[in-house]
Structures are given as C-alpha cells and as structure tokens.
KEKE-3310 file (N, C-alpha, C; in steps of 0.2 Angstrom, whole numbers, plus 5000, padded with zeros to 4 digits):
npx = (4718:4710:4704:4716:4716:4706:4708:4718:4712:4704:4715:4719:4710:4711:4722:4719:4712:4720:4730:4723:4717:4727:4732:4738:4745:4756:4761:4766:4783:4801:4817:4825:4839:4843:4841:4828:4810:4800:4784:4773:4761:4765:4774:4765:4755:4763:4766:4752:4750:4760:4753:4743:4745:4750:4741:4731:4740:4753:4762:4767:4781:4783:4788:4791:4792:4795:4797:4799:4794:4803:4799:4804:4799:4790:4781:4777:4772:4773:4775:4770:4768:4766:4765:4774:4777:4784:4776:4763:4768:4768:4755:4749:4737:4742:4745:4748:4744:4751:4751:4757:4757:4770:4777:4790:4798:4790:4777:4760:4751:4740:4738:4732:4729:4720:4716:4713:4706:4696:4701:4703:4713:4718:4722:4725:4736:4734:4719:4717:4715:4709:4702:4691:4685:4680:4686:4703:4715:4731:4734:4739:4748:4765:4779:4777:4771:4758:4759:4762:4776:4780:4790:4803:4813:4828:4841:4852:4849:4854:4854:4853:4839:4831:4839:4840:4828:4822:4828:4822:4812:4812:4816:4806:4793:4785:4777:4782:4781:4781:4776:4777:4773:4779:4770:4756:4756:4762:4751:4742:4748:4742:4729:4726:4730:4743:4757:4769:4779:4795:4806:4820:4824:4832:4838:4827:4818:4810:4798:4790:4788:4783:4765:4762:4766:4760:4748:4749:4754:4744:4734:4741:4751:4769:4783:4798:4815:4829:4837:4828:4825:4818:4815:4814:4803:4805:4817:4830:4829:4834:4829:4815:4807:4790:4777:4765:4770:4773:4780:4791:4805:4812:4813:4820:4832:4835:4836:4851:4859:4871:4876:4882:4881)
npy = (5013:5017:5005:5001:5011:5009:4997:5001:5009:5000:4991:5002:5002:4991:4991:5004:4995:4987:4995:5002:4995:4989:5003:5010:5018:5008:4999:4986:4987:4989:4992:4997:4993:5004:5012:5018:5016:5002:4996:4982:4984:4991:4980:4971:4977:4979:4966:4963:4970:4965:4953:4956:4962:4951:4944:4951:4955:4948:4949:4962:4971:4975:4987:4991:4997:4993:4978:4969:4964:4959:4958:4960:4970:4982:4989:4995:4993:5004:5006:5014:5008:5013:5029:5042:5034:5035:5043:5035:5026:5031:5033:5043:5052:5053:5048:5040:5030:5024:5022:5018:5018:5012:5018:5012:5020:5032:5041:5036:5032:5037:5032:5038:5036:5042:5035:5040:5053:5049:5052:5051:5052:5054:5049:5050:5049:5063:5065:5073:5077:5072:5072:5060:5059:5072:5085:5093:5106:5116:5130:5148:5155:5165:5165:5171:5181:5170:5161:5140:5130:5112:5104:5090:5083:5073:5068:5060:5063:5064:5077:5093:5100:5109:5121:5129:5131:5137:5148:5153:5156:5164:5174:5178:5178:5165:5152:5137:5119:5104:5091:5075:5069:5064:5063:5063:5077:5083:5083:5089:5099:5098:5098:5113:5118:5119:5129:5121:5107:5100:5087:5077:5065:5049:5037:5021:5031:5033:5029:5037:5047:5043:5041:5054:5062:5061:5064:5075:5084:5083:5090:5102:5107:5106:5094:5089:5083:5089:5099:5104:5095:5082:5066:5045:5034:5021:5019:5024:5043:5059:5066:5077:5091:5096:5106:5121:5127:5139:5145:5137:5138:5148:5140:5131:5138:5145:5132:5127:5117:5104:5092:5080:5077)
npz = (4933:4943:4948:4955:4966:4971:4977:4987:4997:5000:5010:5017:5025:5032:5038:5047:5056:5061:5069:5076:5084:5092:5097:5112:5127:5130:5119:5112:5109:5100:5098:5083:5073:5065:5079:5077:5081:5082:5081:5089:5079:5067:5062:5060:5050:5039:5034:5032:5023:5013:5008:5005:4992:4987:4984:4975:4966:4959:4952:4957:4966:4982:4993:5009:5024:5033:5030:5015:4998:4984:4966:4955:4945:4936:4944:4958:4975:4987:5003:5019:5035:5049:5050:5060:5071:5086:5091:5092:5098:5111:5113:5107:5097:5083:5070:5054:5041:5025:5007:4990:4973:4962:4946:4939:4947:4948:4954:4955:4961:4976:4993:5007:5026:5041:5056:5066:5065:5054:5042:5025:5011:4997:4978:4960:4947:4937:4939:4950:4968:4984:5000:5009:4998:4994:4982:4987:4989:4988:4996:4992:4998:5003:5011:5024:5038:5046:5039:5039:5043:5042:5051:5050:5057:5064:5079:5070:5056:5039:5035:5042:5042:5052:5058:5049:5046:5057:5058:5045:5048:5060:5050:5044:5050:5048:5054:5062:5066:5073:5068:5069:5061:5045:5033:5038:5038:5026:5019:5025:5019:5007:5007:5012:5023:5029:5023:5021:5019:5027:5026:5031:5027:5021:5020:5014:5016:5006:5007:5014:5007:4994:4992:4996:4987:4973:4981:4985:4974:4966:4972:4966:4970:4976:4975:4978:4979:4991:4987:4976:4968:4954:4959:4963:4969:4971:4980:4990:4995:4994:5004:5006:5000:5002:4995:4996:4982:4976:4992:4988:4981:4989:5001:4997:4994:5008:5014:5010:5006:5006:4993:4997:5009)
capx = (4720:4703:4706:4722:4713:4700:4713:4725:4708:4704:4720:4720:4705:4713:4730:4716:4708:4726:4731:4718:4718:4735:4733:4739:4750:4763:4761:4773:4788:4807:4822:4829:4848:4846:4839:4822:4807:4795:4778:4769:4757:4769:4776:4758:4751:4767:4765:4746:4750:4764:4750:4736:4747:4752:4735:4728:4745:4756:4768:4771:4782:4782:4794:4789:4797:4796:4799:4799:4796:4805:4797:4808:4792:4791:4778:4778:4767:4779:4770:4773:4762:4763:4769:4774:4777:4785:4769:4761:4772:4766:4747:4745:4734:4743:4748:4743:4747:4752:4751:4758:4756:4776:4778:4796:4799:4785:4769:4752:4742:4743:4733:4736:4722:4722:4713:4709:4702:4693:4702:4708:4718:4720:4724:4727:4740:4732:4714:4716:4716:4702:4698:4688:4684:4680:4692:4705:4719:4737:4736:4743:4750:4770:4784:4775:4767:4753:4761:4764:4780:4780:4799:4803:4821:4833:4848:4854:4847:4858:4855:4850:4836:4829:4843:4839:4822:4820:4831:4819:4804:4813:4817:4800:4787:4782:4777:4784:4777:4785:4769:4778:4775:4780:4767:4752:4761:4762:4744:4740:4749:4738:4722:4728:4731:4748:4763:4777:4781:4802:4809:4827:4822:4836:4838:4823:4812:4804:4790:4786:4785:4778:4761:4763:4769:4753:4742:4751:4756:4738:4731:4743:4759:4775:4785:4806:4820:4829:4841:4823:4826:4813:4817:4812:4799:4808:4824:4832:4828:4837:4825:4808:4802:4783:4776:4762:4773:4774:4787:4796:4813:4812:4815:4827:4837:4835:4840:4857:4863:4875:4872:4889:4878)
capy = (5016:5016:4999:5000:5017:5005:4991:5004:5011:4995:4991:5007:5004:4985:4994:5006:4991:4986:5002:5004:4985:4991:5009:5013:5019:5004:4996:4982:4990:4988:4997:4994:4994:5011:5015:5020:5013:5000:4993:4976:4986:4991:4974:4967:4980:4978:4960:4963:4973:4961:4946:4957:4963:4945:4939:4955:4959:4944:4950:4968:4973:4980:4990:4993:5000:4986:4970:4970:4959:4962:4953:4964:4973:4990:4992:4992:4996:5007:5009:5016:5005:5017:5034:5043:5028:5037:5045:5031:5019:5035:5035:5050:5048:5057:5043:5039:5025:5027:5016:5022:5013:5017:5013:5014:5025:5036:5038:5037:5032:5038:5034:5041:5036:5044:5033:5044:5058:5046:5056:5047:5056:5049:5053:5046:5057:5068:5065:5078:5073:5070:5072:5058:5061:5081:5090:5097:5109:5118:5138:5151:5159:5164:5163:5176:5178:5165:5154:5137:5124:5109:5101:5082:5080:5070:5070:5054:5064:5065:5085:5096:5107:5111:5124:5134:5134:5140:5154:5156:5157:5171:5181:5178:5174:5158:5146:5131:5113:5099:5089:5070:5064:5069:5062:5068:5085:5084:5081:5097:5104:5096:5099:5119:5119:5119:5129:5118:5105:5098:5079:5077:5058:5048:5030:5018:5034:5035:5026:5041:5052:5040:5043:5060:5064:5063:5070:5084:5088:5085:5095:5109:5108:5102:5088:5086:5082:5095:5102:5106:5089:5077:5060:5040:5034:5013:5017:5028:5049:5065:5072:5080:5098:5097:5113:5124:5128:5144:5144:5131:5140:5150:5134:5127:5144:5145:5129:5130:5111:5101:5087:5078:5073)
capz = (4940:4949:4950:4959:4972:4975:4978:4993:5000:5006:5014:5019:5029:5035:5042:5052:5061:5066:5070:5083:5093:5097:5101:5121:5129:5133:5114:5111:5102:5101:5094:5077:5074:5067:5082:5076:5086:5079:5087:5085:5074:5062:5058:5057:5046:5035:5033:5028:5015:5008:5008:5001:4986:4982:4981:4972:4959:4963:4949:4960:4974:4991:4999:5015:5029:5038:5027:5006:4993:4977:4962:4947:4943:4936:4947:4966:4981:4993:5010:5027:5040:5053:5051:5068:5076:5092:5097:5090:5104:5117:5115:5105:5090:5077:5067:5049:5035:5020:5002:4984:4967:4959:4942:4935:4953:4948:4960:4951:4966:4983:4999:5017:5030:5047:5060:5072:5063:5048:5035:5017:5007:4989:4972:4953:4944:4931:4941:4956:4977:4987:5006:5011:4991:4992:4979:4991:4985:4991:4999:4989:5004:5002:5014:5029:5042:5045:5031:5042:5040:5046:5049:5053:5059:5072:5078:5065:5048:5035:5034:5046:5040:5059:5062:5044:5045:5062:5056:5042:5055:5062:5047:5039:5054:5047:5059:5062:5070:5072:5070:5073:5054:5038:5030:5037:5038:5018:5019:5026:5014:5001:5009:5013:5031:5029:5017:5016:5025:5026:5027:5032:5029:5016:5015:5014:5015:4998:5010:5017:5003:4990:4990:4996:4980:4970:4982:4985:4968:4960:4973:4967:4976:4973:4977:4976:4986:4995:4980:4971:4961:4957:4963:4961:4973:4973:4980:4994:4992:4998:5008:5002:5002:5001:4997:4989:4976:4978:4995:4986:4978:4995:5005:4994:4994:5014:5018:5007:5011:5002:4991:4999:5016)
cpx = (4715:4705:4710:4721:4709:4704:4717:4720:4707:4709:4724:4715:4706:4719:4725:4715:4716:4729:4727:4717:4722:4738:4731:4744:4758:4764:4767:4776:4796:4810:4825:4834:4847:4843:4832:4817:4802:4790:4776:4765:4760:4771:4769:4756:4757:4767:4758:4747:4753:4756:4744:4738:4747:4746:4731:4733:4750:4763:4770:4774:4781:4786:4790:4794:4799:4800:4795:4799:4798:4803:4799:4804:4794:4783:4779:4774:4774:4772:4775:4768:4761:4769:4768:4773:4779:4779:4764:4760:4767:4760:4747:4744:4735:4748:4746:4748:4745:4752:4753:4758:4764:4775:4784:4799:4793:4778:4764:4747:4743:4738:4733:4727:4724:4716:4708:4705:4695:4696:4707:4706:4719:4718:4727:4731:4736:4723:4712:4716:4711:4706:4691:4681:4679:4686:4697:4713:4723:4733:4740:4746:4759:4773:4784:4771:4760:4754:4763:4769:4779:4789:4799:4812:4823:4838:4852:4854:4853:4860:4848:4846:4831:4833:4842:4831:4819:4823:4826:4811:4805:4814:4809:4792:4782:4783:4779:4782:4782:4781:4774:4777:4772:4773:4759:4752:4759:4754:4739:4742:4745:4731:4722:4729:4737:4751:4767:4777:4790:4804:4815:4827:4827:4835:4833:4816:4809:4797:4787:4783:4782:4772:4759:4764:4765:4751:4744:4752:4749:4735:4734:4748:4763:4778:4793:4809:4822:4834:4835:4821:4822:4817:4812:4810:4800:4815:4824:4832:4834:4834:4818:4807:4797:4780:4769:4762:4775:4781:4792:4803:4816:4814:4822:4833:4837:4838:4849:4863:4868:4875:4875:4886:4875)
cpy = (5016:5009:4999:5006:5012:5000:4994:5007:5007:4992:4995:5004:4996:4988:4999:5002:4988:4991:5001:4998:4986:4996:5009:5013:5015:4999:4993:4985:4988:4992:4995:4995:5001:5016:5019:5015:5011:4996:4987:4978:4988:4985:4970:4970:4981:4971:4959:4963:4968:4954:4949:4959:4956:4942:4944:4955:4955:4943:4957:4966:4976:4983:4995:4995:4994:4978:4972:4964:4961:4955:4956:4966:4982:4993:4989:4996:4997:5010:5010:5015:5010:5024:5041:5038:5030:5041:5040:5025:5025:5036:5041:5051:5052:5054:5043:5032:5027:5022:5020:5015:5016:5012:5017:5018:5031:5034:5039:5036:5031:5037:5036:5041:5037:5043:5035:5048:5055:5049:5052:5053:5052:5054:5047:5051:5058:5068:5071:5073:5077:5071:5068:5061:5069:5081:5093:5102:5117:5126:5140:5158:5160:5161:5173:5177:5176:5159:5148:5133:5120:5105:5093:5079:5077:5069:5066:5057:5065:5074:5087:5103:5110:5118:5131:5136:5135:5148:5157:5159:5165:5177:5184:5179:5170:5156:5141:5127:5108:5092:5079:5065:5065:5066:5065:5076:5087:5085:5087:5103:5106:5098:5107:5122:5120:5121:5125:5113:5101:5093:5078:5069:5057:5040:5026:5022:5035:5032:5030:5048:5048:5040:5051:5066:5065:5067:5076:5089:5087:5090:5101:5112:5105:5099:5087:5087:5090:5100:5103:5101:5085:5070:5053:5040:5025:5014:5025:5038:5054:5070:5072:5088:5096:5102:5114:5126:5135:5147:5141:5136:5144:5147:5132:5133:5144:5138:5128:5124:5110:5095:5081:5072:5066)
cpz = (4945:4950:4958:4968:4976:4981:4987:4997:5007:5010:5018:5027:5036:5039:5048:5055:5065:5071:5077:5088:5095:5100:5108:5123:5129:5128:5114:5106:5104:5097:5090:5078:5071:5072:5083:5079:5081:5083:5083:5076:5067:5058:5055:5051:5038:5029:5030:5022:5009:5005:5004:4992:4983:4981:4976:4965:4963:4958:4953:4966:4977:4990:5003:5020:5034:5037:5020:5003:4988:4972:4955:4945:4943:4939:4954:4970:4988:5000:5017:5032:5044:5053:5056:5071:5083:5094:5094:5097:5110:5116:5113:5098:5084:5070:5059:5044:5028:5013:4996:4980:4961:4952:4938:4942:4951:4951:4955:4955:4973:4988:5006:5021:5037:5052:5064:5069:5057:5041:5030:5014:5002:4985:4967:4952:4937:4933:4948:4962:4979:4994:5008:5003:4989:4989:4985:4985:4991:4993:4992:4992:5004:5008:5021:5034:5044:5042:5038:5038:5043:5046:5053:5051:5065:5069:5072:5056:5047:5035:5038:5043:5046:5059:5056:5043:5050:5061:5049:5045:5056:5059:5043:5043:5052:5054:5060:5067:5069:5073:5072:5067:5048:5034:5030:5038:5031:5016:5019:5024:5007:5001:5012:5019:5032:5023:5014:5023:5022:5028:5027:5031:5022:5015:5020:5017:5012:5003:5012:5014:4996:4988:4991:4991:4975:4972:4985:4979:4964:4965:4970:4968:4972:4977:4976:4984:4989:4994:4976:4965:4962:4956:4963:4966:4976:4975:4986:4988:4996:5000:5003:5005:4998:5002:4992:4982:4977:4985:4994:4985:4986:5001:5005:4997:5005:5017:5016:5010:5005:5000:4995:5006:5013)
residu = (UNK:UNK:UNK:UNK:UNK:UNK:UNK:UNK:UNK:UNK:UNK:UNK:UNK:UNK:UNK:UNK:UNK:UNK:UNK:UNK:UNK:UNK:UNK:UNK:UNK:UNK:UNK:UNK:UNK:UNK:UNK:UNK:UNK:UNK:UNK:UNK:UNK:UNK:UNK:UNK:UNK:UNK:UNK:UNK:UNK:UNK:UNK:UNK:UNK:UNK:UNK:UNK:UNK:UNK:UNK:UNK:UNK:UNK:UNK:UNK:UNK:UNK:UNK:UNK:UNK:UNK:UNK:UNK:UNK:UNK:UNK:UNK:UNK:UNK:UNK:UNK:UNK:UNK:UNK:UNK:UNK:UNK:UNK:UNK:UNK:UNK:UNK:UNK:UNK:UNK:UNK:UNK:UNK:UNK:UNK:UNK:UNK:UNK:UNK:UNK:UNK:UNK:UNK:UNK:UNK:UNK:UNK:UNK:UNK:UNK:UNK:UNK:UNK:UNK:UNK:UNK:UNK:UNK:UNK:UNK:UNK:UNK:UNK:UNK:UNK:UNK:UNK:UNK:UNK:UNK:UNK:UNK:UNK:UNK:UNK:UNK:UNK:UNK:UNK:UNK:UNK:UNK:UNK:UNK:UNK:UNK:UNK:UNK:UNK:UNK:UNK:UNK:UNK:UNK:UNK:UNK:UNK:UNK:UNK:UNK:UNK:UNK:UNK:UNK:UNK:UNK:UNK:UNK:UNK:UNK:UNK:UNK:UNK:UNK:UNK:UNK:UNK:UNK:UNK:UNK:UNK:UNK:UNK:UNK:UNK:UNK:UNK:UNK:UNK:UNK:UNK:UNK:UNK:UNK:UNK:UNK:UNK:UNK:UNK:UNK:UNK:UNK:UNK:UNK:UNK:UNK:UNK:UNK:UNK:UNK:UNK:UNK:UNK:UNK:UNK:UNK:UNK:UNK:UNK:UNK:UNK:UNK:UNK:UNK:UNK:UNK:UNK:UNK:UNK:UNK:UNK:UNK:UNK:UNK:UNK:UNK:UNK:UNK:UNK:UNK:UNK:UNK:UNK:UNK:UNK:UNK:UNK:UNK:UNK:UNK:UNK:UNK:UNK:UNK:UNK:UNK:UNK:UNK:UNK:UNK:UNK)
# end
C-alpha cells in the first residue's frame, strides 16, 4: 500500500503544476451536457492521471470525472482532477485534487492535495491520515453551537439537502458554509476544522468521495451515503454525509429524504 501512497502523491503533486499554469481568472472552460463547467485544466490533469496509471499499474482502472479507462480490474484509481471547478474557472483558489486507490469499490488509499495552501491529505486504511504527514484527527463536538457544516448542493441534485440543513442551523446554531467543494470540505472534517460536511452529488460522483472516504474515516470520522449506508467507491453513490461521527445519526434524522430521488 506505501507503494501505491507514494504512487498518488506524486501525481498529486503533477495535477498541482497543471493546476497552477492555468489558474486566472478567464481559464479556458466550457459547458458539459449536464451543464456542469469544465476547464482546460481538468481535462489535462485527467488525461495525466489516465497515462501515469497505465504506465505504473497497466492492469488498473481510472474513473475519472472527466474520461475513464476500464481495464475489468478489481482495482481502480477513481480521481477528481479539479474539485471546485466553478471557482476554479473564477480565479479563486479553493480548489483541490483528489486520487483514491478502490479495490472491489472499497477505498484503501486516499490522496487530496490543495495547491494553493500546500496541503496533502493521505491516508492507507487501517494506517491513520496525515496532514502534509502529521497525524490529523475528527472533533468530538455535537450538533451545537460552534459545530460547523459544510453543504454542497445545486439546483440539478438529485436531493435537496440545502433546505433541511439550514433548518437544522437554525434549530441547533450550527453553522453552515457552503465552501464550493465537497472534497476539501470533507477534509476539514478530517483534519478537525469542520463537523460534517453534506454532498447531494449521485451519478458519476464516487470521484468525489472516494478518497475522502479513508481519510476521513482513519482520522476518526465516518463516511456513508445519505440513508447512513455504506456505499461502493467504482460506480454512481447517493450522496455522502462526512462526519465526526458523532453528528452523524443527527444529519441523517435531519435531512429525512427519500431513497426514491
């Protein structure tokens, strides 16, 4: 598994250098058919990864968010080249990339590197999660005030969990953000800056909770869809709550969806 840490670090660290040649304001981007916005940068730093896996593990697959190879392997590298691409495309540097190692749909090795600030996030399952390799580890703060949430919805999600958990804001005086991407949101869940953070994301989003998924949950925290279920990390999910663990049941019971969306 170091192997494979070492392996997502460095292409961690090669999606940073794309990242940043093409961060300004007026980045080349266009609109996808589901209407979500992608930039030059994205598709480059998608297209690396697919090139660096086949020359490193040329029996795994990708699944990226951008462009996938499937080689029938029960193991696959799921990535999200730029997560927050809308303020990404607007020049504001709160983006981050993301790389997970699935085997069978289970995450074992997660990396999330955040350009602007320097900060790598990684994690092996049953080894613990790092911060730029310090120990990092969840809050054990409930569902009151100070506890922050972070929420990641629009108007297209499948289920609207914006309208319940501004209603839990207000019965609880959690705080809520709406930081611009779920990834590094989950992150600050992991590293204790954040309670919980909630992802209304569903098909072809495993990319954005797939390594999230270790280092949240070796920090300490927990990791399911948005029925409290755990969930494969090669294939479309139903959402994520990323929590301390502790606000978890609390979320679930607050947002009160239905599986049917």
């Amino acid at each position: 598994m170091n192997n494979y840490l070492s392996f997502a670090k460095q292409v961690a660290l090669q999606a940073s250098a794309i990242m940043q040649t093409h961060f300004h304001a007026d980045v080349e981007h266009r609109e996808k058919a589901d209407k979500t916005i992608v930039t030059i940068a994205d598709e480059a730093i998608n297209q690396m990864v697919i090139e660096e896996v086949a020359r490193a593990y040329p029996d795994h697959s990708v699944y990226g968010e951008e462009a996938s190879a499937n080689k029938d392997s029960e193991y696959a590298w799921v990535c999200d080249p730029i997560d927050g691409t809308v303020p990404y495309a607007k020049g504001l540097p709160v983006s981050v990339f993301s790389l997970a190692l699935v085997k069978n749909g289970e995450s074992l090795v997660g990396v999330v590197y955040d350009p602007f600030m320097k900060r790598m996030y990684s994690a092996v399952k049953g080894e613990g999660a790092f911060l730029n390799d310090v120990p990092i580890h969840v809050t054990t703060m409930g569902l009151e005030r100070h506890a922050t949430i972070n929420i990641e919805w629009w108007p297209e999600a499948s289920y609207d969990v914006d309208t319940p958990m501004h209603q839990l804001s207000l019965d609880t005086k959690v705080y809520v953000l709406h930081l611009g991407t779920v990834i590094d949101a989950a992150c600050y869940v992991a590293a204790g800056r954040y309670e919980a953070c909630i992802f209304a994301g569903t098909t072809g989003k495993n990319v954005d909770i797939a390594a999230v998924k270790v280092i949240v949950e070796e920090a300490g925290g927990k990791v399911t869809d948005l029925f409290g279920n755990d969930q494969r990390y090669d294939q479309d999910i139903k959402g994520a709550i990323v929590s301390n663990g502790v606000v978890h049941q609390g979320i679930i019971d607050s947002l009160k969806l239905s599986h049917s969306a």
